[in-house]
N, C-alpha and C positions, 0 to 999 in steps of 0.2 A: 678239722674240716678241710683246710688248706692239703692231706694230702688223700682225699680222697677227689680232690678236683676243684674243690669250690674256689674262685677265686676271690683273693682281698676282700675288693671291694664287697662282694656277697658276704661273706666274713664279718665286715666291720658294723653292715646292716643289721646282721643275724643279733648282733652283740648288742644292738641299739646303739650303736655310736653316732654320734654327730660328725656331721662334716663341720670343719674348722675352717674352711674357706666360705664365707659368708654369699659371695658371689654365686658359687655353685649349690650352695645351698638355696638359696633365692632361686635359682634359675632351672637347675638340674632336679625336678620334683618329681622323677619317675619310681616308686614306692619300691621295684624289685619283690613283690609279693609273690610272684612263680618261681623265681630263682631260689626265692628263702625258703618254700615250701620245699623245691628238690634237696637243699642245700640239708634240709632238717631230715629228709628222707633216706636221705644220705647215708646220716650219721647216725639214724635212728638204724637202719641196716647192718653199719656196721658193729653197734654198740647188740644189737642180737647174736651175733656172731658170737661174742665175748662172755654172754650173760645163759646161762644156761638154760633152759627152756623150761626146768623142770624143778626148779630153785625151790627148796622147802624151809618154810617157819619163816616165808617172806610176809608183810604185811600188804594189804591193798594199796594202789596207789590211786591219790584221787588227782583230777586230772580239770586243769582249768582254761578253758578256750577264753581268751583275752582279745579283746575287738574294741579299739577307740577308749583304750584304760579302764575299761570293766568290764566283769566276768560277763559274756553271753551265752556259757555252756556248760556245767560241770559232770564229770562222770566218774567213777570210782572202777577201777577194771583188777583183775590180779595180776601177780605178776606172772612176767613169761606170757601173758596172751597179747595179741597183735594188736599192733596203733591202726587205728582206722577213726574216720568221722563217725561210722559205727557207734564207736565207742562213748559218742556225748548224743544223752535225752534233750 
């Protein structure tokens, strides 16, 4: 991700990493949930680049929207067709 632009800190989020400085953790409680969203869009662009469109004898992929540590979405798409919110009932 780091080199399509994203920075560290958006990085360390994306990862679920903690912050180790307790202070800023406490105090700095700003979620980054737009930056993580471009951060994914990102790489999800680039990772199409690489993956060929037209990929056969791939299986489905099911696909799970995660909101406050459980599932709130699932949807099953194939592969090579495009991420969207679309994509979850």
């Amino acid at each position: 991700m780091q080199s399509l632009g994203v920075g560290p800190g958006i990085i360390e989020r994306v990862l679920n990493h903690t912050e180790p400085n307790k202070l800023k953790r406490t105090y700095q409680t700003y979620a980054y949930g737009k930056e993580m969203r471009e951060a994914w869009r990102l790489l999800g662009d680039k990772l199409a680049l690489l993956v060929p469109a037209n990929a056969t004898g791939a299986e489905p992929v099911e696909l799970s929207l995660w909101q406050s540590g459980r599932i709130v979405r699932q949807s099953t798409r194939q592969p090579g067709s495009p991420m969207s919110a679309d994509n979850f009932a």
